[in-house]
ZAVEX-433199 format. One record per atom (N, C-alpha, C, O): residue number from 0; residue in one letter; chain; atom name; x, y, z. Coordinates in steps of 0.2 Angstrom, whole numbers, plus 5000, padded with zeros to 4 digits. Example, Ala and Ser with C-alpha at 12.3 -4.5 7.8 and 13.67 -1.06 7.14 Angstrom:
 num residuo cadena atomo   c1   c2   c3
   0       A      A     N 5066 4972 5039
   0       A      A    CA 5062 4978 5039
   0       A      A     C 5066 4984 5039
   0       A      A     O 5071 4983 5042
   1       S      A     N 5064 4989 5035
   1       S      A    CA 5068 4995 5036
   1       S      A     C 5064 5000 5039
   1       S      A     O 5067 5006 5040
REM end
This chain:
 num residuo cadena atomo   c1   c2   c3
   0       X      A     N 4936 5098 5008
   0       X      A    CA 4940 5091 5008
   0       X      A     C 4938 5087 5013
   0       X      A     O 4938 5089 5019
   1       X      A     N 4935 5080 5012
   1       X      A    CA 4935 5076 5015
   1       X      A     C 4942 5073 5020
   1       X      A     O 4947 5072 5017
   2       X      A     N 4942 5072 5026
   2       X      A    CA 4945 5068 5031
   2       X      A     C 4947 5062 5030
   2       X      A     O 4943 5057 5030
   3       X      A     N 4952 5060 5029
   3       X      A    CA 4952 5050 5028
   3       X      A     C 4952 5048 5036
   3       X      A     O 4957 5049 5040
   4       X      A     N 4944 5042 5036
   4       X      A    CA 4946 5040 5041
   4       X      A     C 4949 5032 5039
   4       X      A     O 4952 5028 5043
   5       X      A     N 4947 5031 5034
   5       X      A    CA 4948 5023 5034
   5       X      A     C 4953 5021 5029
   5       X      A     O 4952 5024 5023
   6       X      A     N 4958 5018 5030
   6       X      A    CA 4962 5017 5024
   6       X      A     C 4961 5007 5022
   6       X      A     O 4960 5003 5026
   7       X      A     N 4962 5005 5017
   7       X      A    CA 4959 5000 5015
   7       X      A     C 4967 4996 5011
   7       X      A     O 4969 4999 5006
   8       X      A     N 4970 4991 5013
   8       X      A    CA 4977 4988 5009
   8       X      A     C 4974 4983 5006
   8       X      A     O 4969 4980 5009
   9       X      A     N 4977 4980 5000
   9       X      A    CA 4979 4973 4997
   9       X      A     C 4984 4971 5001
   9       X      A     O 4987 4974 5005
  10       X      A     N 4985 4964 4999
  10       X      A    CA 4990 4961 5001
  10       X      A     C 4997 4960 4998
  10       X      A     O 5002 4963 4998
  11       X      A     N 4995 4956 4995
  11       X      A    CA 4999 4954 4987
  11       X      A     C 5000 4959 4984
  11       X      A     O 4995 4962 4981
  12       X      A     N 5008 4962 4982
  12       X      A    CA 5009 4966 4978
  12       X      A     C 5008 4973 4979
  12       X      A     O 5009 4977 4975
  13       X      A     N 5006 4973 4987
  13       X      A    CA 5004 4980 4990
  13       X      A     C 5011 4981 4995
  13       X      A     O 5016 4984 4995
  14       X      A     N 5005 4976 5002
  14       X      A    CA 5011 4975 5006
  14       X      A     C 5016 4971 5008
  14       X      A     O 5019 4971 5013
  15       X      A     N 5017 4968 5002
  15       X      A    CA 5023 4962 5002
  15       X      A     C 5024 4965 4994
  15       X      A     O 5021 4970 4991
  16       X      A     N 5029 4960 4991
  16       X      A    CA 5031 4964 4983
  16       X      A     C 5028 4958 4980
  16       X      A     O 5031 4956 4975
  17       X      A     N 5024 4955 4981
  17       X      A    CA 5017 4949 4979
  17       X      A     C 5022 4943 4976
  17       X      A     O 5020 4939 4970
  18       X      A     N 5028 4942 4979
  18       X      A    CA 5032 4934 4978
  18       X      A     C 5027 4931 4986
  18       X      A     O 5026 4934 4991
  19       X      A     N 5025 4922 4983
  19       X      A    CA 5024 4920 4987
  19       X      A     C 5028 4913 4986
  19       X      A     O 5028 4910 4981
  20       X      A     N 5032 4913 4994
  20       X      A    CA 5038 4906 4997
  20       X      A     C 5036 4904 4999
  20       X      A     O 5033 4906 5004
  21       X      A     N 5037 4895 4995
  21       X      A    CA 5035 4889 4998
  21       X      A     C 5040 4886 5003
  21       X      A     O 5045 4886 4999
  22       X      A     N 5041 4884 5009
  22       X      A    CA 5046 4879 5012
  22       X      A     C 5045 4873 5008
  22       X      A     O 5042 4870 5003
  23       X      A     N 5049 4872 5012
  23       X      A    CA 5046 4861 5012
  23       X      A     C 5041 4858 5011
  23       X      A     O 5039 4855 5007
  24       X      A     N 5038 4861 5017
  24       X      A    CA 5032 4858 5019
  24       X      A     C 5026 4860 5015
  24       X      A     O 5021 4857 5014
  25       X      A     N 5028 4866 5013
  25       X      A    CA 5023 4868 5008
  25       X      A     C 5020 4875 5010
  25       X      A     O 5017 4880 5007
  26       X      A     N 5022 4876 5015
  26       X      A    CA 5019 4882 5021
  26       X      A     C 5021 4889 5015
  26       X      A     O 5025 4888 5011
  27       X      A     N 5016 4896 5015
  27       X      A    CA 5016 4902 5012
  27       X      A     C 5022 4904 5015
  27       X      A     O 5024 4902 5021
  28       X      A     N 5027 4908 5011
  28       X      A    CA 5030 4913 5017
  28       X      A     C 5031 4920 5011
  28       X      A     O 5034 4920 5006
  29       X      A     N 5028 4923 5014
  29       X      A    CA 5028 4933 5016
  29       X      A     C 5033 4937 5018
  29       X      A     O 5035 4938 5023
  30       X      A     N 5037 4940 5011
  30       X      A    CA 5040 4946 5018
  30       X      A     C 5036 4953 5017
  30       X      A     O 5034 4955 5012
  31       X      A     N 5035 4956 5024
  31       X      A    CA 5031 4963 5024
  31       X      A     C 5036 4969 5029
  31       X      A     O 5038 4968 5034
  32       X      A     N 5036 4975 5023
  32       X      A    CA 5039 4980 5026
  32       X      A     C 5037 4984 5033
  32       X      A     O 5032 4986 5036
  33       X      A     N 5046 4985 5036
  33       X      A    CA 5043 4987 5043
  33       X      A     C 5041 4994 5042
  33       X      A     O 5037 4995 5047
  34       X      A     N 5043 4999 5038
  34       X      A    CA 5042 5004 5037
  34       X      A     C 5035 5006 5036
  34       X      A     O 5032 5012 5038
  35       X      A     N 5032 5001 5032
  35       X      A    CA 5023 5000 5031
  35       X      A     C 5018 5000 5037
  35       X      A     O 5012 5002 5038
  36       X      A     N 5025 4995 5042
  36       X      A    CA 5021 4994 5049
  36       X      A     C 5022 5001 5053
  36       X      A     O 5017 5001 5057
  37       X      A     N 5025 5004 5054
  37       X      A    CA 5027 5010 5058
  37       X      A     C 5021 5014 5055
  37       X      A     O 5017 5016 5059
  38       X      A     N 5020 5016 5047
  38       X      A    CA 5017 5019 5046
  38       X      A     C 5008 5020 5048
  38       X      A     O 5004 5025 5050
  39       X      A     N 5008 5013 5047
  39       X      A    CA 4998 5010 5051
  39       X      A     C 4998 5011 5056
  39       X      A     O 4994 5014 5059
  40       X      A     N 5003 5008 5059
  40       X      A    CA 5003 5011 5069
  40       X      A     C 5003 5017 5069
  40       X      A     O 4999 5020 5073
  41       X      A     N 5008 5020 5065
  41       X      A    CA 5006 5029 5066
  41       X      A     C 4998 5029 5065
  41       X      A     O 4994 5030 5069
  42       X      A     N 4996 5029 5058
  42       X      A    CA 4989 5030 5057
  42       X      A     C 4986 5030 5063
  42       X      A     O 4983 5034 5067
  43       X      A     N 4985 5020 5063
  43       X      A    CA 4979 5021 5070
  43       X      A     C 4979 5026 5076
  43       X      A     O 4974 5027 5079
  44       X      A     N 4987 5027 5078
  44       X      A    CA 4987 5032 5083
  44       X      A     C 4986 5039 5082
  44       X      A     O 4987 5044 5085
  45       X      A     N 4984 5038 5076
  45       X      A    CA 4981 5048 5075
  45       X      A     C 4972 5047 5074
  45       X      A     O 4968 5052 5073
  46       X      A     N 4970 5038 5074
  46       X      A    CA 4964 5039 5074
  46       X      A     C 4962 5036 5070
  46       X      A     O 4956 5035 5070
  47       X      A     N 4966 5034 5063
  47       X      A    CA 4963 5029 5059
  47       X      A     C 4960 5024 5058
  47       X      A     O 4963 5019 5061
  48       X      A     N 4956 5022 5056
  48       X      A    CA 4955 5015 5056
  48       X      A     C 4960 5012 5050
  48       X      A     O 4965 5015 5048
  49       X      A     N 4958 5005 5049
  49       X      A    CA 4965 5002 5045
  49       X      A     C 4960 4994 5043
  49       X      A     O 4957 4991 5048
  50       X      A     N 4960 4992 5037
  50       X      A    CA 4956 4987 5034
  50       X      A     C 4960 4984 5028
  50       X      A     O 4961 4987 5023
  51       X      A     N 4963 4977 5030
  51       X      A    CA 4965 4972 5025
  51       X      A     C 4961 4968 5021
  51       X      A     O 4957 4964 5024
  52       X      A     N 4962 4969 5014
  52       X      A    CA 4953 4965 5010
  52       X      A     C 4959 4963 5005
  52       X      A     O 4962 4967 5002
  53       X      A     N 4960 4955 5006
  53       X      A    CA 4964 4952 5000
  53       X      A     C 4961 4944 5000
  53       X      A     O 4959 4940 5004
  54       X      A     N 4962 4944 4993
  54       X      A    CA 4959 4939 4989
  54       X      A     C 4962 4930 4993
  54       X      A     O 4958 4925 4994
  55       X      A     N 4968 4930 4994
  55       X      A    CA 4970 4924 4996
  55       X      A     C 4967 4924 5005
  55       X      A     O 4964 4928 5008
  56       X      A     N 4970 4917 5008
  56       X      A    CA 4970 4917 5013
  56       X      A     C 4977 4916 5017
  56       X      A     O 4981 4911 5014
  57       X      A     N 4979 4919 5022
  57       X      A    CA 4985 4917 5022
  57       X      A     C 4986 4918 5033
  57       X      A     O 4983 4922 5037
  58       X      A     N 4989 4912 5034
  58       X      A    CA 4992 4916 5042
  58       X      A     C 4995 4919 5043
  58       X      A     O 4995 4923 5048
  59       X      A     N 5002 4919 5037
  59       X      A    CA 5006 4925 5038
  59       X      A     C 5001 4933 5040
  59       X      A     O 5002 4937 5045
  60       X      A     N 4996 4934 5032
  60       X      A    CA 4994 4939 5033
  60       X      A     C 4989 4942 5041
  60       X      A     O 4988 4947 5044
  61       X      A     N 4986 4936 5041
  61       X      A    CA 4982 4936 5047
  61       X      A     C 4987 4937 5054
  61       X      A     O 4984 4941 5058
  62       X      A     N 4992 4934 5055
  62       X      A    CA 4999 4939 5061
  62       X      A     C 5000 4947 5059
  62       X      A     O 5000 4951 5063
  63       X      A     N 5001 4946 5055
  63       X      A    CA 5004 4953 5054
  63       X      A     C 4998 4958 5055
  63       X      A     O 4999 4964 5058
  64       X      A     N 4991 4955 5052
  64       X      A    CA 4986 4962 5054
  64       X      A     C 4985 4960 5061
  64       X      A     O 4986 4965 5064
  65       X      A     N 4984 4954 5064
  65       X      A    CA 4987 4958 5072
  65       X      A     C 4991 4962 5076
  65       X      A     O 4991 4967 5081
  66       X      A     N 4996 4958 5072
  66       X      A    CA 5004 4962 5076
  66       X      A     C 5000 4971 5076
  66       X      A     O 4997 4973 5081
  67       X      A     N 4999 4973 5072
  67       X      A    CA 4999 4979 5067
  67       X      A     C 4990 4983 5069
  67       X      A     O 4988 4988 5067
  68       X      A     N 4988 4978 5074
  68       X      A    CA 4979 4980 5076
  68       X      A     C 4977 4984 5070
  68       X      A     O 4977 4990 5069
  69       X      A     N 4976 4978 5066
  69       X      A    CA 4972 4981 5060
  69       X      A     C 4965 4979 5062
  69       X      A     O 4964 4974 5064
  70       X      A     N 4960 4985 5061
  70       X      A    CA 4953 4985 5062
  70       X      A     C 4950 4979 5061
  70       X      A     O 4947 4975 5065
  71       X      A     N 4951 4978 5053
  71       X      A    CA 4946 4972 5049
  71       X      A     C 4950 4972 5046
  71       X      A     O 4953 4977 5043
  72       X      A     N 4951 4963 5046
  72       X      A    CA 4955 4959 5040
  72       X      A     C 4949 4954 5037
  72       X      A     O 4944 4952 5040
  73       X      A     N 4950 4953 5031
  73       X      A    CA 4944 4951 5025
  73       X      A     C 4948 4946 5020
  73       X      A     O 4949 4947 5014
  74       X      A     N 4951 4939 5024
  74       X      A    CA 4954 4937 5015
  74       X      A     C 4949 4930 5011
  74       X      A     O 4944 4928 5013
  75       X      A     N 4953 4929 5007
  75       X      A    CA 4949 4925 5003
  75       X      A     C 4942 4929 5000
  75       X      A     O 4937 4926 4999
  76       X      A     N 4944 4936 4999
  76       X      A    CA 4939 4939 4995
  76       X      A     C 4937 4940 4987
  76       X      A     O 4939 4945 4985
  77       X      A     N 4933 4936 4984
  77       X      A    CA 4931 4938 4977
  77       X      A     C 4929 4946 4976
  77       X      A     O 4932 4949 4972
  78       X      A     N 4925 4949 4981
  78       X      A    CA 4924 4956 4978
  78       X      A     C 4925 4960 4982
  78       X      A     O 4920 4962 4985
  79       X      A     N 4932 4963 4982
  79       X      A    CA 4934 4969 4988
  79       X      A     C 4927 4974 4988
  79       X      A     O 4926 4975 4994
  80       X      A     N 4924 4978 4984
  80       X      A    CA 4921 4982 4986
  80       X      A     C 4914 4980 4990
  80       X      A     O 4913 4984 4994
  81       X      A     N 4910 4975 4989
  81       X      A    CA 4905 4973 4995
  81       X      A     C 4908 4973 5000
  81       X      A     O 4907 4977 5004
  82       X      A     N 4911 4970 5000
  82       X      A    CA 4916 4970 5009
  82       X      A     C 4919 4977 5010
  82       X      A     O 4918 4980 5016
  83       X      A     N 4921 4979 5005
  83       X      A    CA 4921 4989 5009
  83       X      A     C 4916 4989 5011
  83       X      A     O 4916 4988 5018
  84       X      A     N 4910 4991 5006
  84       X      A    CA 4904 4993 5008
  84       X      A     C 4902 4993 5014
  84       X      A     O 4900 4998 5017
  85       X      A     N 4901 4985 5017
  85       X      A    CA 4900 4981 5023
  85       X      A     C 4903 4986 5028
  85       X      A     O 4899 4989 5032
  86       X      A     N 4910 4986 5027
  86       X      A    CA 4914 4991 5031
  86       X      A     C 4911 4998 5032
  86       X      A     O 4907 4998 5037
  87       X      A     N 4912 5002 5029
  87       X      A    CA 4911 5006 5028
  87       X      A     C 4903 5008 5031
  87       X      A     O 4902 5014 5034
  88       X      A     N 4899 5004 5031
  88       X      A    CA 4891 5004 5033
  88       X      A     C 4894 5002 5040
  88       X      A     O 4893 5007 5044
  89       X      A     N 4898 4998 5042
  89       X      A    CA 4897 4997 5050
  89       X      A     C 4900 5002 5053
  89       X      A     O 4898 5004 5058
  90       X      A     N 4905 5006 5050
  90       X      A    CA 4907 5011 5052
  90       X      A     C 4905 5017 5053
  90       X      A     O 4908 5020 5057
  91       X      A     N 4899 5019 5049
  91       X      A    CA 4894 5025 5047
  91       X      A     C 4900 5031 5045
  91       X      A     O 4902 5037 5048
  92       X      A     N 4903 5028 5039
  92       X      A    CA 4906 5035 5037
  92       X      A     C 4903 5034 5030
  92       X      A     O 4900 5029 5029
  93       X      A     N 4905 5039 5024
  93       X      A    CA 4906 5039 5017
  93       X      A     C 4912 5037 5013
  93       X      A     O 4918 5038 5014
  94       X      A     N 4910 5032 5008
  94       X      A    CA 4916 5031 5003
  94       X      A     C 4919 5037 5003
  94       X      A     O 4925 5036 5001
  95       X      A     N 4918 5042 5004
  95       X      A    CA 4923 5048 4999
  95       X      A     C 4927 5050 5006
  95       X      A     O 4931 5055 5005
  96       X      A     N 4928 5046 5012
  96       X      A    CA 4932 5046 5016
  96       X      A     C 4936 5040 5020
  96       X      A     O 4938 5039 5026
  97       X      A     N 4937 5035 5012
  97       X      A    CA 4941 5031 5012
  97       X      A     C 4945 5031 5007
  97       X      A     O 4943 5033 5001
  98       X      A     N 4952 5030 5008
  98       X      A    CA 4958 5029 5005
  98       X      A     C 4960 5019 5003
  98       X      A     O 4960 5014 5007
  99       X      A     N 4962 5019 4998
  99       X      A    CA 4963 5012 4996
  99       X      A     C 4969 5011 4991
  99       X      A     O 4969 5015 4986
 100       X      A     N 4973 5006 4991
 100       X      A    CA 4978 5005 4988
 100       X      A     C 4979 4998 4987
 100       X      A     O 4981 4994 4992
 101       X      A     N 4977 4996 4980
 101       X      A    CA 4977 4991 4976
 101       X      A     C 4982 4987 4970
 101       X      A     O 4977 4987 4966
 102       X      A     N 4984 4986 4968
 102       X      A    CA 4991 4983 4962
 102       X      A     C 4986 4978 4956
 102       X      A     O 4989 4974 4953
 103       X      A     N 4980 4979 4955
 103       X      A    CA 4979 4974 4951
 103       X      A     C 4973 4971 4949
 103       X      A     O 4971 4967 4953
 104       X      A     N 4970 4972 4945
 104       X      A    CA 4962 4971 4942
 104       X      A     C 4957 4968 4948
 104       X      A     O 4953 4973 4950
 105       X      A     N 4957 4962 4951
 105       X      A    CA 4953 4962 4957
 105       X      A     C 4952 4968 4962
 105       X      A     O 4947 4968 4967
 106       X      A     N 4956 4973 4961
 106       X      A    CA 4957 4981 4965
 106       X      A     C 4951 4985 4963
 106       X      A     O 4948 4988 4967
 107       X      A     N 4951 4985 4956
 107       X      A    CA 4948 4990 4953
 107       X      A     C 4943 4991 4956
 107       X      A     O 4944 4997 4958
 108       X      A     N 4936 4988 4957
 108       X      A    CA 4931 4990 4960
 108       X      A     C 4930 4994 4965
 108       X      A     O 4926 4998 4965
 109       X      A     N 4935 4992 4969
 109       X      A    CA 4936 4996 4976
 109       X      A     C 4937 5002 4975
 109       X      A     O 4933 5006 4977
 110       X      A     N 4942 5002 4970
 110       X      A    CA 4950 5010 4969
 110       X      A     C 4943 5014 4967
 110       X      A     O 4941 5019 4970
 111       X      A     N 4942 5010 4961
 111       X      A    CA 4937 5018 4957
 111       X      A     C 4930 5019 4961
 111       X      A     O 4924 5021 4959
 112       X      A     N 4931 5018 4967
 112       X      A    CA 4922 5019 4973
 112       X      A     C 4926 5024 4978
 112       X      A     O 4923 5029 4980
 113       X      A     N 4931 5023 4980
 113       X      A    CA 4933 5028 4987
 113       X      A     C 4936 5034 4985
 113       X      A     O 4937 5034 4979
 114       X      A     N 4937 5040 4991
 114       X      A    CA 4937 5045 4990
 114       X      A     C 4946 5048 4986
 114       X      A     O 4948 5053 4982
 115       X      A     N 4950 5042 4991
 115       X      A    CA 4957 5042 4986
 115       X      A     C 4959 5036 4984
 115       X      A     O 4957 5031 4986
 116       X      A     N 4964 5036 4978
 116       X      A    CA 4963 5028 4977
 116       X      A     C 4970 5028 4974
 116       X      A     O 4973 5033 4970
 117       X      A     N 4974 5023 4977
 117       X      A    CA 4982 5022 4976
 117       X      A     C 4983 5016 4972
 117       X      A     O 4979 5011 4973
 118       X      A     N 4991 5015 4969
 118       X      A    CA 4993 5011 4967
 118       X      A     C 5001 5012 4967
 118       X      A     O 5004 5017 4967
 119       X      A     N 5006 5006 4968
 119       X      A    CA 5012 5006 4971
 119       X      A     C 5013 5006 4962
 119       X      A     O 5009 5004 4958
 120       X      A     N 5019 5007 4962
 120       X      A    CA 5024 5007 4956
 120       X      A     C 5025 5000 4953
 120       X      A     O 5028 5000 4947
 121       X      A     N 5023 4994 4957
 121       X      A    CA 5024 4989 4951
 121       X      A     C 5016 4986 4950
 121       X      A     O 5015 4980 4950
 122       X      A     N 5010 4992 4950
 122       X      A    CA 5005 4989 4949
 122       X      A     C 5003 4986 4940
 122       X      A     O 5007 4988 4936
 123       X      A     N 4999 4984 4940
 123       X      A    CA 4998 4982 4934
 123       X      A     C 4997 4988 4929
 123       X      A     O 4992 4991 4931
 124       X      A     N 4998 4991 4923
 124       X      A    CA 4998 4998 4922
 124       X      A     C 4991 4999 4921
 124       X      A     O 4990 5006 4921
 125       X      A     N 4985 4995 4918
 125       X      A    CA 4980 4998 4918
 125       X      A     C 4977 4999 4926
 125       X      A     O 4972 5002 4927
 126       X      A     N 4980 4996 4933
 126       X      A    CA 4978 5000 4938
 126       X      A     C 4981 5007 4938
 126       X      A     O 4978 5012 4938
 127       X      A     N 4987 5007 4937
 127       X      A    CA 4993 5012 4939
 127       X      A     C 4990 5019 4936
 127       X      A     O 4990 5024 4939
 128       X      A     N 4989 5019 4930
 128       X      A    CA 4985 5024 4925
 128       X      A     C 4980 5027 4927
 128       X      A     O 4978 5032 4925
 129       X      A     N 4976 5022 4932
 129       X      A    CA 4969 5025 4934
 129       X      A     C 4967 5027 4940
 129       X      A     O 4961 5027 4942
 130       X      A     N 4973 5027 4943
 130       X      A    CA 4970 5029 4953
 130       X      A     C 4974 5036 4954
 130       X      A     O 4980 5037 4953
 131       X      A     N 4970 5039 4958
 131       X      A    CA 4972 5045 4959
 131       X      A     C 4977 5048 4961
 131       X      A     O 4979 5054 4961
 132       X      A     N 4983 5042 4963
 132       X      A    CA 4990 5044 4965
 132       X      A     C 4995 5038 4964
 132       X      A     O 4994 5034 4969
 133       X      A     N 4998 5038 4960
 133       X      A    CA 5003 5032 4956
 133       X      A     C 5009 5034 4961
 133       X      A     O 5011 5040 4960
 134       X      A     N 5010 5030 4965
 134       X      A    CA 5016 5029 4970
 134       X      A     C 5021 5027 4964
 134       X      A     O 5021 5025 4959
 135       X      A     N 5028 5031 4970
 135       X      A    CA 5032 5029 4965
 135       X      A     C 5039 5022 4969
 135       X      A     O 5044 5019 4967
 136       X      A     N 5035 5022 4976
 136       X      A    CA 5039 5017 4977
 136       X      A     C 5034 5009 4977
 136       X      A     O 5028 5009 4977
 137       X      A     N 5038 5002 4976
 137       X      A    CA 5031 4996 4975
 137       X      A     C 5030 4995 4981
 137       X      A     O 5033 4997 4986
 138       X      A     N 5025 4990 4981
 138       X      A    CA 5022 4984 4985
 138       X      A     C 5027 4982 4987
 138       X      A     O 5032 4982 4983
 139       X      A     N 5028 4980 4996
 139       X      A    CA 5033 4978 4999
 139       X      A     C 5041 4981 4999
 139       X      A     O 5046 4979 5001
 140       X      A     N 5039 4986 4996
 140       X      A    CA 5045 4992 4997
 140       X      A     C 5045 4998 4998
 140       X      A     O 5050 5002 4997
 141       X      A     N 5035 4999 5003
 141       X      A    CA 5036 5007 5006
 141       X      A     C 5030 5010 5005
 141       X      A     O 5029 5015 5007
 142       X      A     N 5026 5006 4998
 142       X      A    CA 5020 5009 4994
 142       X      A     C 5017 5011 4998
 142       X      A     O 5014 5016 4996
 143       X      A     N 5015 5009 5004
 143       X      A    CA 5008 5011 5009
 143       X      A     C 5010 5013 5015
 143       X      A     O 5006 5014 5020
 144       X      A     N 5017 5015 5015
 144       X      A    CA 5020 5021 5021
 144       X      A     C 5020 5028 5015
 144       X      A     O 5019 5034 5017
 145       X      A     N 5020 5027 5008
 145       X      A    CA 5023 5033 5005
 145       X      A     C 5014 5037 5004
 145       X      A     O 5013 5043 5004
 146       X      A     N 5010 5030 5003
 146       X      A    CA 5001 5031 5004
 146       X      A     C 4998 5036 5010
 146       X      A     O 4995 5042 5009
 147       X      A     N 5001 5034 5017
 147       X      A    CA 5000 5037 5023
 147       X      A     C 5001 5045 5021
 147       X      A     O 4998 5050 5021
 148       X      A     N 5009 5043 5019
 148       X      A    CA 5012 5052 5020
 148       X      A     C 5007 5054 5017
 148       X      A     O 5002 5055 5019
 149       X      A     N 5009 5055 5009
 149       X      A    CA 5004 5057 5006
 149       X      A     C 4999 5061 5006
 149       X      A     O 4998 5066 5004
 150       X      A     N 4993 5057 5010
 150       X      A    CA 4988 5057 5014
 150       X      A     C 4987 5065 5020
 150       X      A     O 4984 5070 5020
 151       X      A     N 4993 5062 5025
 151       X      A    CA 4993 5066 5031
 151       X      A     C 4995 5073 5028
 151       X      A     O 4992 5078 5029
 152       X      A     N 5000 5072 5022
 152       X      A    CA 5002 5079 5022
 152       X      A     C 4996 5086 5017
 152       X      A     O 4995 5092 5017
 153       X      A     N 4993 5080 5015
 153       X      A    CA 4986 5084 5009
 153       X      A     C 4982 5086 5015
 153       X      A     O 4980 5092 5015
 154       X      A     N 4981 5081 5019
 154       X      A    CA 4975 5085 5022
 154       X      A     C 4978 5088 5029
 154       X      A     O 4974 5089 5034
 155       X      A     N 4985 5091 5031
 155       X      A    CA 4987 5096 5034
 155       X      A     C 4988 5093 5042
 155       X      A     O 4988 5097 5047
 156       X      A     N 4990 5085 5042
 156       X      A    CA 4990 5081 5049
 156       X      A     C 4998 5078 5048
 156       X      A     O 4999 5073 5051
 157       X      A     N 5002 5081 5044
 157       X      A    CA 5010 5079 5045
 157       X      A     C 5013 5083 5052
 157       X      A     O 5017 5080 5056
 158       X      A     N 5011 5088 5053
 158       X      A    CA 5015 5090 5060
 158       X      A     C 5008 5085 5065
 158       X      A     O 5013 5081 5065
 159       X      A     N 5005 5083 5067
 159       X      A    CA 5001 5080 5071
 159       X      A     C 5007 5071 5070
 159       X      A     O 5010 5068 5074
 160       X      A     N 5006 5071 5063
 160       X      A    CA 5012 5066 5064
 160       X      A     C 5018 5067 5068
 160       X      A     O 5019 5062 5071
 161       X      A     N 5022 5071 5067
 161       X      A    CA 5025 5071 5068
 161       X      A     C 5028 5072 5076
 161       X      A     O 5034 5072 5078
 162       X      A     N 5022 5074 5078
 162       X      A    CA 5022 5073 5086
 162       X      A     C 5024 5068 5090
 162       X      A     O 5028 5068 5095
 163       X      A     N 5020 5062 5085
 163       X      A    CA 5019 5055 5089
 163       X      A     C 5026 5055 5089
 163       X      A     O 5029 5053 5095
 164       X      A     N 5029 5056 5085
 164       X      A    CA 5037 5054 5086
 164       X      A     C 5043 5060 5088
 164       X      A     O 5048 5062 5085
 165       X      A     N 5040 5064 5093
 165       X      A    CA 5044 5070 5096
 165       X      A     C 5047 5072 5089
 165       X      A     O 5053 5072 5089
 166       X      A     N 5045 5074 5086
 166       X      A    CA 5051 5076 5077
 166       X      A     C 5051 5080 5076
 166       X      A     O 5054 5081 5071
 167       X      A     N 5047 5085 5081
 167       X      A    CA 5045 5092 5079
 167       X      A     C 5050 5098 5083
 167       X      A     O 5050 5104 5083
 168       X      A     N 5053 5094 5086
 168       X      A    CA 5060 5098 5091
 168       X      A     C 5065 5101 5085
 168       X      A     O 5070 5104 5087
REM end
């Protein structure tokens, strides 16, 4: 069994539940779950990397992959998987030790190239139908901390998580 080292998010629909709010002024506004972010910070602190590839462009999302020290953020992308690839080459790892989790036709590329491939509960069904593990919670409501688990627990790194946060007392 391969190791995941790289986890790979959408935006839209992933990490938010893909409503986008206009102000006044016209400005985007995002809500992103904190539970999502607890989750990636765990990640990276067991050594993962963490890569956002979504098609729009937004500052919201570009704060937040700060906040969150996300490796590589990627928006305004037509073809998530060149820019995997990219990734993935600059990293010197193998697709079959990346994890990705996408809601929606633009994903597809990706989902069906890495070694695991998720989808949150409100994805489109013919994503939902064809990625290795159909989340049962959605976008912006937990899909990519329920991804994480999932993850850590298959490949036998849940008590190592569990660390990070004394849990194991």
């Amino acid at each position: 069994m391969n190791r995941t080292k790289l986890i790979v998010l959408d935006v839209d629909g992933t990490l938010t539940d893909g409503t986008i709010y206009y102000d006044e002024h016209g400005n985007q506004l995002r809500g992103f779950n904190v539970r999502d972010g607890l989750m990636i910070t765990s990640w990276r602190k067991l050594g993962g990397k963490v890569a956002i590839i979504t098609g729009k462009v937004s500052s919201q999302v570009e704060r937040r992959a700060r906040e969150l020290e996300v490796d590589f953020i990627r928006q305004g992308v037509l073809n998530k998987l060149i820019i995997l690839e990219e990734i993935v080459e600059q990293l010197g790892i193998d697709m079959k030790e990346v994890a990705a989790i996408g809601d929606d036709f633009n994903d597809w590329g990706m989902l069906r190239s890495v070694g695991k491939s998720f989808a949150p509960a409100n994805a489109a069904s013919y994503i939902y139908n064809r990625v290795d593990e159909a989340l049962s919670k959605k976008g912006g409501e937990g899909a990519v901390a329920e991804m994480i688990e999932i993850i850590l627990k298959s490949e036998k790194r849940w008590e190592e998580f569990l660390t990070l946060w004394d849990l194991k007392r």
